[in-house]
C-alpha positions as CSV (number, residue, x, y, z in Angstrom):
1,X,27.8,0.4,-6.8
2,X,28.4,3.7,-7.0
3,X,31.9,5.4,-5.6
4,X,33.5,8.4,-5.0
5,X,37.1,9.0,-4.8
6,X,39.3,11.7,-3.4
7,X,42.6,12.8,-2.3
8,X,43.6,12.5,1.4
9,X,44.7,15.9,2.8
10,X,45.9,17.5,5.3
11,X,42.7,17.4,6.5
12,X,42.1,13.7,5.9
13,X,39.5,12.5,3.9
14,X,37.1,15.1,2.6
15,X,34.3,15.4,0.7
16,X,31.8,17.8,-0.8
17,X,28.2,17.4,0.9
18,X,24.8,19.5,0.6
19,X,22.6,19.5,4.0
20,X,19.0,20.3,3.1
21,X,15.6,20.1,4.9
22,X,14.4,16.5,5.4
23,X,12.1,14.9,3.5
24,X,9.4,15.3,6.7
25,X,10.2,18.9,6.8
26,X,10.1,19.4,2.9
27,X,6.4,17.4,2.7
28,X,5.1,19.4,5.6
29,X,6.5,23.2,4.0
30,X,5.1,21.8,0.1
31,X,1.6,21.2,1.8
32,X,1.8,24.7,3.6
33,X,2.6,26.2,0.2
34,X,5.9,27.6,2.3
35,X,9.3,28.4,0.6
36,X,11.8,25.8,1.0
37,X,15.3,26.9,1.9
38,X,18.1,25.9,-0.7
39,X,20.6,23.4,0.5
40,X,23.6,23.9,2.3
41,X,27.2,23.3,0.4
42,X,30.3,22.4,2.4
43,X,33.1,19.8,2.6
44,X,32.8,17.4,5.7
45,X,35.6,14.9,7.0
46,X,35.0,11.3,7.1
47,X,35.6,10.8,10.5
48,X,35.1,7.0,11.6
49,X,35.3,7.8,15.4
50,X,32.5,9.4,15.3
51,X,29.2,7.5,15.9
52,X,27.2,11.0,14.6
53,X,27.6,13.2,11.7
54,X,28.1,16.9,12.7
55,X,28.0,20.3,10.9
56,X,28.6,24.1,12.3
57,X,25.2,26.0,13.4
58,X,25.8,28.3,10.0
59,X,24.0,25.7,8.7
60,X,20.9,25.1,10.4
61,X,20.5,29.1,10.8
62,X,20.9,29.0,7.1
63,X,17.9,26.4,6.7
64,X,16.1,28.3,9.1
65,X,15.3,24.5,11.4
66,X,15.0,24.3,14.8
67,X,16.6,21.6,17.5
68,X,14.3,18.2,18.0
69,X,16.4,17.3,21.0
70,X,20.1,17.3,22.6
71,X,22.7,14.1,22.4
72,X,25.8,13.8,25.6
73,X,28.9,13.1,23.9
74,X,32.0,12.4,24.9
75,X,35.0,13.0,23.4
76,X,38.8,12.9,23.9
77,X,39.0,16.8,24.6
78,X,35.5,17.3,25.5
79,X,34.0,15.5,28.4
80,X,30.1,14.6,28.5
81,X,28.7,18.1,26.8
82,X,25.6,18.3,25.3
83,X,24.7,18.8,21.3
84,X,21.4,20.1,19.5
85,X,20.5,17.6,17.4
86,X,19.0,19.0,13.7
87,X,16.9,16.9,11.0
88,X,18.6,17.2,7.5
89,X,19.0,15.4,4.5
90,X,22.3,15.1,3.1
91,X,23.9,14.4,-0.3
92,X,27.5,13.4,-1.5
93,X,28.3,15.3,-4.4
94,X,31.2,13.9,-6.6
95,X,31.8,16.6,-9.6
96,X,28.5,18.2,-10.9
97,X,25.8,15.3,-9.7
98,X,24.5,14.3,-6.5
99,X,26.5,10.7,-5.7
100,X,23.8,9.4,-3.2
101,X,21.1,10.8,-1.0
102,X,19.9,10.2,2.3
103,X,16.6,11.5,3.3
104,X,16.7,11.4,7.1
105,X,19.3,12.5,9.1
106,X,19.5,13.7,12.5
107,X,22.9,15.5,13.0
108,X,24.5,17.2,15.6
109,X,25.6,21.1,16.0
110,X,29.4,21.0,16.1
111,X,31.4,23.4,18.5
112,X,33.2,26.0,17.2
113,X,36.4,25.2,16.5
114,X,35.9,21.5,16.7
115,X,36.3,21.2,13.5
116,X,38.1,22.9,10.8
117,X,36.6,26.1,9.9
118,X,33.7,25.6,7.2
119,X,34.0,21.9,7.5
120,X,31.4,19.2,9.1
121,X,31.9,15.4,10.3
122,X,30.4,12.5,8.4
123,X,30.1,9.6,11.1
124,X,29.4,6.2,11.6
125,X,25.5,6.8,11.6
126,X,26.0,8.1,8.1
127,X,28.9,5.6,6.9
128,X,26.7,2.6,8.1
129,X,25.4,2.6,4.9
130,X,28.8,2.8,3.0
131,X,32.2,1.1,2.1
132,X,34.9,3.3,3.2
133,X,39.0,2.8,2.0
134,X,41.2,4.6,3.1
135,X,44.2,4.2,1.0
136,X,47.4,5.4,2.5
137,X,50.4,5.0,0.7
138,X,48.4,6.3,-2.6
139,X,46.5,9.3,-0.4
140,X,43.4,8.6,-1.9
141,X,40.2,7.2,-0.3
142,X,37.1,5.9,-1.9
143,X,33.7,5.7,-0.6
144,X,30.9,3.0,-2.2
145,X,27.4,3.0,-1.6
């Protein structure tokens, strides 16, 4: 089973992810003969209150995607507000290599300043498929899928 460990910050736990087109949109632009964007590079907090994984609208612009739909959330300083919902893959990277890779996506524009500047949320939609530890007293957590 592969893992990935990291130091808890400041910010929590944090890791390095890439956000790219999803596999749907990739197939579709390959059989148009289109350009596909390059991926997206950013750090993202494993945040297990979160039933969805969220990342700033830099990045969407960036892969030049458009909104399927809106989600209501609710959260503890924001009350029943809607969020564009995106279709990405996304991909852990631990050092040089891509750690694991998940096709299909659908995550949510973030607010600005919900989040710490250049950062996106990995949630439970996403962690579903993982072992998180969170290991305190060393400040280090590691992730298995």
């Amino acid at each position: 089973m592969p893992l990935i460990t990291g130091p808890i910050t400041q910010h929590g736990a944090v890791l390095t992810v890439e956000i790219g087109l999803s596999k749907g949109q990739v197939s579709y632009l390959r059989r148009m003969g289109a350009t596909i964007p390059s991926s997206v590079s950013m750090t993202a907090q494993i945040d297990t209150g979160s039933f969805v994984t969220g990342f700033p609208n830099s990045v969407f612009k960036a892969l030049c995607i458009e909104r399927i739909g809106t989600i209501l959330i609710s959260t503890p300083s924001t009350k029943n507000h809607r969020c564009n919902q995106y279709p990405v893959s996304l991909s852990f990277v631990s050092g040089l290599r891509r750690a694991a890779y998940f096709p299909s996506v659908v995550v949510v524009e973030t607010e600005e300043g919900s989040v710490d500047e250049g950062q996106g949320i990995l949630g439970r939609d996403v962690l579903k498929s993982c072992i998180f530890q969170y290991h305190g007293p060393e400040e280090q957590f590691t992730l298995a899928f």
